[in-house]
DOTOR-657421 format. One record per residue (C-alpha): z negated, x negated, y; residue in one letter; residue number from 0. Coordinates in steps of 0.02 Angstrom, whole numbers, always signed. Layout:
PT     zz     xx     yy rest  nr
PT      Z      X      Y    A NUM
...
//
This chain:
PT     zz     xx     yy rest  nr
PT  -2683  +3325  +3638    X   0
PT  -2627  +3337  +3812    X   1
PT  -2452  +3415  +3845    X   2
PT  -2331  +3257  +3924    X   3
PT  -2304  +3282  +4116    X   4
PT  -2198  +3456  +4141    X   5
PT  -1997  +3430  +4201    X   6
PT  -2046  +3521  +4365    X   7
PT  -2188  +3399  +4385    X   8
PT  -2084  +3271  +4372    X   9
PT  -1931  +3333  +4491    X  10
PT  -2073  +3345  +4631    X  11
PT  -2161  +3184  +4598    X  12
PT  -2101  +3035  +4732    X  13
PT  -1927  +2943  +4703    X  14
PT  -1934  +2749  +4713    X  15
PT  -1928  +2699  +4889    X  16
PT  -1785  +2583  +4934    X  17
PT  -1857  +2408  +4941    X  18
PT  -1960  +2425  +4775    X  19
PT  -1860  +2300  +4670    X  20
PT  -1863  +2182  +4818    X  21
PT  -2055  +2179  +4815    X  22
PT  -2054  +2177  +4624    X  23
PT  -1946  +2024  +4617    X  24
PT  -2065  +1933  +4743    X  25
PT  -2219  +1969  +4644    X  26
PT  -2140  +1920  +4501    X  27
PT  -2124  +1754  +4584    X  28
PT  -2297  +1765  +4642    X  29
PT  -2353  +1772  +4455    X  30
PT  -2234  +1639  +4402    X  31
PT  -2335  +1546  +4510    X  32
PT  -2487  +1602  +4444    X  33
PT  -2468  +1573  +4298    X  34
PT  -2356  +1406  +4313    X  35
PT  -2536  +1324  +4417    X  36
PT  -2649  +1405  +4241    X  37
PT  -2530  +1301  +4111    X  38
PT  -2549  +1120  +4200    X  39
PT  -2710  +1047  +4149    X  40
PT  -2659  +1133  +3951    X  41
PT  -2500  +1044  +3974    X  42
PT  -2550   +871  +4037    X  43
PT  -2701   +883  +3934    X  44
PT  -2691   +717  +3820    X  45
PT  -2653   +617  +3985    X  46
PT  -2810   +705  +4071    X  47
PT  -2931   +658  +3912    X  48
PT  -2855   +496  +3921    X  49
PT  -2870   +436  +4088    X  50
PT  -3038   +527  +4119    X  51
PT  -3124   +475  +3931    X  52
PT  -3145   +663  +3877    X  53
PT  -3190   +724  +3707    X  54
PT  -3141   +920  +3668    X  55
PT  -3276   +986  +3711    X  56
PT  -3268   +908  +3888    X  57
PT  -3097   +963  +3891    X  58
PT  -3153  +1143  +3845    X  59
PT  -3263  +1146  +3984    X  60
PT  -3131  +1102  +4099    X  61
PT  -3013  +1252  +4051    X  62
PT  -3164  +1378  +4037    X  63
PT  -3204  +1324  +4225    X  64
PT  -3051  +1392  +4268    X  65
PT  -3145  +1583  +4233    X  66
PT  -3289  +1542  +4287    X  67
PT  -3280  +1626  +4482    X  68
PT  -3124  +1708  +4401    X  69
PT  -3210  +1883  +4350    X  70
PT  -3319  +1901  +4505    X  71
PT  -3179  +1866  +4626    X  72
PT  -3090  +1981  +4543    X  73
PT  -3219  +2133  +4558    X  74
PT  -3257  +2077  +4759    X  75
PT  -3065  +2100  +4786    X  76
PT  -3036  +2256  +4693    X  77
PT  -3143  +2344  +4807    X  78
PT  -3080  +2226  +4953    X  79
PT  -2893  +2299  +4925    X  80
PT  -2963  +2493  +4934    X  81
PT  -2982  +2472  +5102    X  82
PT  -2859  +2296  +5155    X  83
PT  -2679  +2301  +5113    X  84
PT  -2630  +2212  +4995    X  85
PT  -2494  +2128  +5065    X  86
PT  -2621  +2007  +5157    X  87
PT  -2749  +1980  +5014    X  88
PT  -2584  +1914  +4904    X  89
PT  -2558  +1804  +5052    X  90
PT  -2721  +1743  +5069    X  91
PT  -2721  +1738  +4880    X  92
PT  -2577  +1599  +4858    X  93
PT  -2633  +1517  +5008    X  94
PT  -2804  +1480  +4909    X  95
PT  -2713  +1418  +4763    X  96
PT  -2563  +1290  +4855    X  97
PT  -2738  +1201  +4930    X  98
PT  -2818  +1194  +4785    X  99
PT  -2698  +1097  +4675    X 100
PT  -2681   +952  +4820    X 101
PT  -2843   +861  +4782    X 102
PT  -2763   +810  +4610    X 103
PT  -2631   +702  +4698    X 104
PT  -2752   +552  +4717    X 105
PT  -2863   +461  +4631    X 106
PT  -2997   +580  +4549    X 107
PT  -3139   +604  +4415    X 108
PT  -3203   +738  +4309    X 109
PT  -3302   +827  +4427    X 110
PT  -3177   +846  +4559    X 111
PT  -3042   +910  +4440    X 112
PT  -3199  +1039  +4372    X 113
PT  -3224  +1100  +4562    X 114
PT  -3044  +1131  +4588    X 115
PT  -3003  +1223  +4444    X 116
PT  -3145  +1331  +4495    X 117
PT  -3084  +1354  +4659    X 118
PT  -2905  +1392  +4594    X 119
PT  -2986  +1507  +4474    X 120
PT  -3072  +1606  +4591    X 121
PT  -2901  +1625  +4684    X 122
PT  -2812  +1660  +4561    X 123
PT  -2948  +1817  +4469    X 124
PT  -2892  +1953  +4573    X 125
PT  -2701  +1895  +4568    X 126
PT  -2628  +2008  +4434    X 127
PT  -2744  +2171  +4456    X 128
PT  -2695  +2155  +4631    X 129
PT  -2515  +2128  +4599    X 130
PT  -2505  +2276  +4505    X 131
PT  -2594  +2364  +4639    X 132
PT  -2481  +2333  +4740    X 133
PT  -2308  +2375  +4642    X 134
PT  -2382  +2547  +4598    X 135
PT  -2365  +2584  +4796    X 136
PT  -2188  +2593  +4751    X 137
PT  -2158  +2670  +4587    X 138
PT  -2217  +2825  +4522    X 139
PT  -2298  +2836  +4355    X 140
PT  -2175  +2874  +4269    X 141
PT  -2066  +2718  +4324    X 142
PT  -2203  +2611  +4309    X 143
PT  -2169  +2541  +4129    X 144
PT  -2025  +2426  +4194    X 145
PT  -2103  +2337  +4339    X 146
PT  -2240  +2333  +4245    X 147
PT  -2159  +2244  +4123    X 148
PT  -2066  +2119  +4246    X 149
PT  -2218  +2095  +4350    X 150
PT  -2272  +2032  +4164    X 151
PT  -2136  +1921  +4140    X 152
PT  -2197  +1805  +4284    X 153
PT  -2328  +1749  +4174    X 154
PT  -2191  +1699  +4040    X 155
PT  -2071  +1649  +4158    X 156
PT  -2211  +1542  +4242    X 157
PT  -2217  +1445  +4073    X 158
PT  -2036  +1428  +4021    X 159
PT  -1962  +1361  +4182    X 160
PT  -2143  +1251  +4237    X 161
PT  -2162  +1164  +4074    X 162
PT  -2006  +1092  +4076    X 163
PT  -2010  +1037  +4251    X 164
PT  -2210   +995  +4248    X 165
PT  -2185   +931  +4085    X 166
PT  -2047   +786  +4162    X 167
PT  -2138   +741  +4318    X 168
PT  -2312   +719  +4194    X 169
PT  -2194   +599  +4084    X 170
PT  -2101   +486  +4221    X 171
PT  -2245   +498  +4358    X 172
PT  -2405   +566  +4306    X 173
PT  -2507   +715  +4283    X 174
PT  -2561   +718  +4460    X 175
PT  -2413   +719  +4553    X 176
PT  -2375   +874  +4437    X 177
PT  -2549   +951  +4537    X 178
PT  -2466   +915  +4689    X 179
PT  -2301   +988  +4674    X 180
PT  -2362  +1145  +4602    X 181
PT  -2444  +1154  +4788    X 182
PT  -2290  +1143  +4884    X 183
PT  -2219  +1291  +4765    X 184
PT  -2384  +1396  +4810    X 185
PT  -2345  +1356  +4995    X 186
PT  -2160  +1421  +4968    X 187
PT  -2196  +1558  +4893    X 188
PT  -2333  +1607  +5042    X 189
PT  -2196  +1586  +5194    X 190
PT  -2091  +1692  +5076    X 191
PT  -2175  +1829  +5055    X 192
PT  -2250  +1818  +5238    X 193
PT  -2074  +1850  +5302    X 194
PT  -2034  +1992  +5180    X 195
PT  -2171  +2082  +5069    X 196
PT  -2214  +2218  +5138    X 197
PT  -2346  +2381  +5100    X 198
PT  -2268  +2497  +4985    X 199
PT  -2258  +2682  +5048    X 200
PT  -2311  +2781  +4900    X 201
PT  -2505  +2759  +4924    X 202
PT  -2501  +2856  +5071    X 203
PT  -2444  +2992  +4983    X 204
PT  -2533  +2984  +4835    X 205
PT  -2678  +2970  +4936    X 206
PT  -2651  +3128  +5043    X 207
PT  -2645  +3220  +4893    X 208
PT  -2826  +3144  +4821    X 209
PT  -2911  +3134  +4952    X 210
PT  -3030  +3257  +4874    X 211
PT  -3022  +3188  +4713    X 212
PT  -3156  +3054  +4657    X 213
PT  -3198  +3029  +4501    X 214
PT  -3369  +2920  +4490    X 215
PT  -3343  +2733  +4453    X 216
PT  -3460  +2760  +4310    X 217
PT  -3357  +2901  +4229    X 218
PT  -3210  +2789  +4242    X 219
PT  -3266  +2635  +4153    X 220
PT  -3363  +2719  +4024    X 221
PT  -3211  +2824  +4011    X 222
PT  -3153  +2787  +3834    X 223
PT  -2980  +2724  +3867    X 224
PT  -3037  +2596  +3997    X 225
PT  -3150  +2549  +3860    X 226
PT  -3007  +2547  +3747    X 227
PT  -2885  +2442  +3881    X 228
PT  -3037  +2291  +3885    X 229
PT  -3064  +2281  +3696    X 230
PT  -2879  +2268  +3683    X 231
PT  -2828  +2165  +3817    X 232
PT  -2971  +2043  +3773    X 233
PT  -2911  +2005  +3596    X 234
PT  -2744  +1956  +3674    X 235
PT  -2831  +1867  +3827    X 236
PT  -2926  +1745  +3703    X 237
PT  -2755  +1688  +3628    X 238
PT  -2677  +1682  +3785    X 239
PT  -2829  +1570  +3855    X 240
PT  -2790  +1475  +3695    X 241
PT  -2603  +1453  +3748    X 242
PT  -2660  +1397  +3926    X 243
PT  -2773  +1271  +3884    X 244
PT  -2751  +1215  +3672    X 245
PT  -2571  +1244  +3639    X 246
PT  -2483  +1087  +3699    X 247
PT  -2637   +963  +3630    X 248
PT  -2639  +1054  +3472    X 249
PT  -2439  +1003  +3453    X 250
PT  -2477   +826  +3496    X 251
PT  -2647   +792  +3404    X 252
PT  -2614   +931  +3276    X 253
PT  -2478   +902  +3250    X 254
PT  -2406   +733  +3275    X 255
PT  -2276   +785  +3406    X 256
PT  -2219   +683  +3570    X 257
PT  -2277   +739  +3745    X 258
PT  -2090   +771  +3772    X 259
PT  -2073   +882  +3615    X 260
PT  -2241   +970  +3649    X 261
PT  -2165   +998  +3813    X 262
PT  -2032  +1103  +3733    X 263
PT  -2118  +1174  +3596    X 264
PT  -2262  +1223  +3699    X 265
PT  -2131  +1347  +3799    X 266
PT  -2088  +1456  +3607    X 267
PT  -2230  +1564  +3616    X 268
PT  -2178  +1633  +3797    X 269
PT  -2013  +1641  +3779    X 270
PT  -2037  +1781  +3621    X 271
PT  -2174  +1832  +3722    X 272
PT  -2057  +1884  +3868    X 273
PT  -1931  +1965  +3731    X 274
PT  -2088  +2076  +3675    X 275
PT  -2141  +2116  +3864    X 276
PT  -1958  +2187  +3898    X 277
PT  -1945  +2280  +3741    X 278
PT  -2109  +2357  +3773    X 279
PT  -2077  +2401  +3937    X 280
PT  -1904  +2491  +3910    X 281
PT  -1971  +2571  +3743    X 282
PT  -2113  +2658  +3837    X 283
PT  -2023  +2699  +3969    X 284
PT  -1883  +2778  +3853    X 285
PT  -2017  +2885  +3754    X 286
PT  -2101  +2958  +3887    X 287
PT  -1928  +3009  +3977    X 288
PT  -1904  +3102  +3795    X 289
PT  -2060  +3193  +3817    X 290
PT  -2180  +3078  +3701    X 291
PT  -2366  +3077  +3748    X 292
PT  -2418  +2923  +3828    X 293
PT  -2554  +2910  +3678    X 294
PT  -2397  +2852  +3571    X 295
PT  -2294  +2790  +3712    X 296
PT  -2415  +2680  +3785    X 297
PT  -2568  +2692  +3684    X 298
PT  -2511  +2658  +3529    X 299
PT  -2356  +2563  +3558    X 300
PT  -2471  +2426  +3644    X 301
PT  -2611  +2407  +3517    X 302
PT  -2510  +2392  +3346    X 303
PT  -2434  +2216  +3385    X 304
PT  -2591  +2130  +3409    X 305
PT  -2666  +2195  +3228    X 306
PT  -2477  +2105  +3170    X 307
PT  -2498  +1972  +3273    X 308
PT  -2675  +1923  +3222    X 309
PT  -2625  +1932  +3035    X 310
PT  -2501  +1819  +3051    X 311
PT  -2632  +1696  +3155    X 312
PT  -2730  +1701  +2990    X 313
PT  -2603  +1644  +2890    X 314
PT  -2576  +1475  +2979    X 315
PT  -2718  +1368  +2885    X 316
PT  -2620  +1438  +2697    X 317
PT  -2461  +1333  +2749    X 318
PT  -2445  +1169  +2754    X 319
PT  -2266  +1134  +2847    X 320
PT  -2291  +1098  +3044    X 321
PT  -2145  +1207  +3070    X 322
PT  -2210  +1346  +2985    X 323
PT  -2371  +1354  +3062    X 324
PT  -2265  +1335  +3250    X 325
PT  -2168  +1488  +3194    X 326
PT  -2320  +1588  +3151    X 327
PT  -2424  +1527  +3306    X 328
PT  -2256  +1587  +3418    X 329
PT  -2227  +1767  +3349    X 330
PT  -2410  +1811  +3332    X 331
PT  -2468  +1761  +3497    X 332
PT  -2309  +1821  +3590    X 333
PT  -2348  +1985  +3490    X 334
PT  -2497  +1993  +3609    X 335
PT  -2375  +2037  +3787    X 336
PT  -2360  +2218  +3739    X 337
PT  -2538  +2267  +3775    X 338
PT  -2535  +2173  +3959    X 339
PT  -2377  +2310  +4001    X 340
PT  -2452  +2466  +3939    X 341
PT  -2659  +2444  +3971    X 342
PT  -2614  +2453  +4177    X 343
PT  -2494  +2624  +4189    X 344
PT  -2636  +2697  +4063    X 345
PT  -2793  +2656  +4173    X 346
PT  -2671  +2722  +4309    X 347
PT  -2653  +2875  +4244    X 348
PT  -2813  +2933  +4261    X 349
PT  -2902  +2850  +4396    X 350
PT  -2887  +2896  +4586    X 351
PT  -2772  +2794  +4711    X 352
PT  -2917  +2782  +4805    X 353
PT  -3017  +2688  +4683    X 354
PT  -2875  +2611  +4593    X 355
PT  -2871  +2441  +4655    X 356
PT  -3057  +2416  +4610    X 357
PT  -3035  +2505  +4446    X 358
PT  -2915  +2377  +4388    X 359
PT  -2977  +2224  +4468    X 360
PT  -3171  +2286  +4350    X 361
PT  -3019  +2267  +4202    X 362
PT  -2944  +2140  +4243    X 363
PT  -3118  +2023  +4273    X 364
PT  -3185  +2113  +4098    X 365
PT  -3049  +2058  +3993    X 366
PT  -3023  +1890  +4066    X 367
PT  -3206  +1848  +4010    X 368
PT  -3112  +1792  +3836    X 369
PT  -3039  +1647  +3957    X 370
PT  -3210  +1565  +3992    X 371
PT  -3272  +1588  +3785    X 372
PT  -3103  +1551  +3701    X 373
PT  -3059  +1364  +3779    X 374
PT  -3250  +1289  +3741    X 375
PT  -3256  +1382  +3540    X 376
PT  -3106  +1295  +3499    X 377
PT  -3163  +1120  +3588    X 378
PT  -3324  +1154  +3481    X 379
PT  -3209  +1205  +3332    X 380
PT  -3134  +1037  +3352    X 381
PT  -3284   +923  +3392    X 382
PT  -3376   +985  +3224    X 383
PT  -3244   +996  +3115    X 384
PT  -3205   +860  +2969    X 385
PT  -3036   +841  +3054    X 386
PT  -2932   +854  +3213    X 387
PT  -2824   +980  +3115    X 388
PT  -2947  +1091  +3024    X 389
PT  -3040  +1118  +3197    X 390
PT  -2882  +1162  +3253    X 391
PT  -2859  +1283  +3121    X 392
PT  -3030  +1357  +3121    X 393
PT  -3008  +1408  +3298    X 394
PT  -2865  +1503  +3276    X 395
PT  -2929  +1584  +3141    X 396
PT  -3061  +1646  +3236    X 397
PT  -2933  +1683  +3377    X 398
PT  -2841  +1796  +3234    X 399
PT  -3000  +1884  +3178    X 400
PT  -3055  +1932  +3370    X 401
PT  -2854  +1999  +3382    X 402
PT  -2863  +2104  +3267    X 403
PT  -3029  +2198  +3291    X 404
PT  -2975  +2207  +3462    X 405
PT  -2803  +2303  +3411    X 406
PT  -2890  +2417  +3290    X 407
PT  -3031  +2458  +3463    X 408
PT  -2861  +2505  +3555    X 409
PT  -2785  +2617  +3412    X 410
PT  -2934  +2706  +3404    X 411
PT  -2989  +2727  +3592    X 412
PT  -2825  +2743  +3690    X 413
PT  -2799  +2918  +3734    X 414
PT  -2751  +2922  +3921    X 415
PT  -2670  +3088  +3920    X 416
PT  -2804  +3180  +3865    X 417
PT  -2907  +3053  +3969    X 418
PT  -2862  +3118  +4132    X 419
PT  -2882  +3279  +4086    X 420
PT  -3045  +3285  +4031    X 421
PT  -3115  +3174  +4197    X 422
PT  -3054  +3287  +4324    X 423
PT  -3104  +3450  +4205    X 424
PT  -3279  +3354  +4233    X 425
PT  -3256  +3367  +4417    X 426
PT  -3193  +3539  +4402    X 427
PT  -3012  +3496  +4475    X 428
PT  -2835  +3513  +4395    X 429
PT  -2791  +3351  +4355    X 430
PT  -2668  +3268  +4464    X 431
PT  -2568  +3097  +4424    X 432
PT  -2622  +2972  +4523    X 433
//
């Protein structure tokens, strides 16, 4: 095993430039955003089938459209942001999604709604790869745990505070006036950061220092942490997907709750979520300032939830109370967060500054791919099932099963320590941290 990073290689790595927490707060935002425009058509999904006359498997197809451009954007961005800053691709990024949602506001049918959420989809693929891109211009690796973990937290906070709100202007005015004022936020957020985010200074640096330093691409993703980081972050992708797009139907056809109650309920499995994120976050931050490996500190730390959280998943059909089988859906899929703060300081670690933002985008439109499979198995779950609730049941049984294979993958192939190491030994360098 790799020795941890040396205490005189840490007293000459950067400091945090002053502005960093001002451009993590507005990213945050940005995936509060993101994530708030992904959670509509799961929350105001009876309304949708209703109005429109969808069955699930329709209604599968809609929230698998949503990933359908979302991997490939993803990848032509990555490679984009290597050479653009990215403080204008997150512009143009939000700008895509604010027009996308404004369609919705009138009168439309199922194919409209399908080309929009393919649109929004492809504007929203490269969002958190790029994100995270762009927060590492500030931080050095070993601060990047935390603002990791808060850049995270837009994705739960993006739930708990738009379900609420979406969920009341779905009840007293409709679902698509809940399209429509998720595109005024987007346009907020847009002048926003226009008049304040800015290019972080670190890259500059980091990039001085690697200039000679390439590793090639296919080294990288063959490399068998990466490997490790999209068999992981896949498991918890599919019951995130799930979340997205099942969750809030599954309380009201499931299980015989209210729109309004779904509304709340629906918001659980984030709110724990967010409560693992930060724990994560300031636990592997904590052991690597101790002198822990990151194999352990991130490696390890990530991957064991999601075996706990997928055994739990599997016990929902062997209980019969509706309360019970909320509790268990909440705590195992919030167990999932911890992978989604760890995988991107570990793929970090070892790749290049200058191929970076590529690197992860490749990730992040690999792992994703569970968003366009997950949504249409459990619509098929449901369609071919004896009843509403066994589909139900069936799906997130499979949704258990694909967790925990997927935490077992990272346990075994997370080493990024020893990762970096042996890639630059290959291209007969001392390895640097990029």
């Amino acid at each position: 095993m790799a020795a941890p990073m040396s205490l005189e290689a840490r007293a000459s790595s950067p400091s945090t430039p002053k502005g960093a927490w001002k451009i993590t707060f507005l990213l945050f935002l940005f995936m509060l955003v993101n994530f708030a425009d992904k959670i509509v058509v799961g929350l105001a999904g009876v309304p949708i089938m209703t109005e429109l006359n969808l069955d699930a498997e329709q209604f599968g197809l809609l929230g698998s459209s949503f990933f359908f451009l979302f991997s490939i954007s993803a990848i032509i961005i990555g490679f984009v942001v290597n050479k653009v800053p990215t403080r204008w691709v997150l512009l143009v990024l939000a700008l895509i999604w604010a027009v996308a949602q404004f369609p919705m506001v009138g009168t439309v049918g199922f194919t409209t709604l399908l080309v929009c959420r393919i649109i929004l989809g492809a504007g929203e693929g490269p969002a958190a790869s790029v994100a995270v891109h762009a927060i590492y211009k500030w931080f050095p690796d070993e601060k990047r745990a935390m603002p990791t973990a808060i850049l995270s937290q837009g994705s739960a906070f993006g739930v708990i505070l738009a379900v609420p709100a979406l969920n009341f202007v779905i009840v007293n005015y409709g679902w698509h006036y809940a399209f429509g004022a998720l595109g005024i936020v987007g346009l907020i957020w847009s002048a926003a950061w226009l008049w304040l985010g800015q290019e972080g200074p670190l890259a500059e640096i980091e990039t001085a220092a690697l200039r000679e330093q390439r590793v090639p691409y296919l080294r990288l993703l063959t490399s068998r942490t990466f490997v490790g980081c999209v068999a992981a972050t896949f498991g918890a992708y599919w019951a995130l997907s799930l979340g997205l797009t099942w969750m809030t139907p599954f309380v009201i056809k499931g299980l015989g709750f209210s729109q309004q109650q779904a509304g709340f309920i629906s918001i659980l499995p984030w709110i724990f979520g967010a409560c693992v994120v930060l724990t994560t976050g300031f636990l592997s931050q904590l052991l690597m300032a101790r002198g822990v490996s990151t194999r352990m500190a991130r490696g390890v730390l990530g991957a064991t939830p999601l075996i706990l959280g997928g055994i739990l998943l599997a016990c929902m059909p062997h209980v019969e109370s509706a309360t019970a089988r909320i509790a268990l859906l909440v705590v195992g899929g919030g167990l999932c967060g911890s992978i989604y703060v760890v995988c991107p300081p570990m793929i970090g670690e070892f790749t290049p500054v200058t191929q970076r933002g590529a690197v992860m985008a490749i990730y992040g439109a690999l792992y994703t791919l569970a968003g366009i499979i997950a949504p249409v198995v459990m619509g098929r779950m449901i369609q071919t099932s004896e009843s509403v609730l066994e589909g139900y049941l069936s799906g997130y049984t499979i949704n258990a099963v694909i967790m925990v294979l997927s935490g077992l993958l990272g346990l075994a192939l997370l080493w990024p320590n020893t990762e970096r190491a042996r890639l630059h030994a290959q291209q007969g360098v001392a390895p640097e941290f990029a």
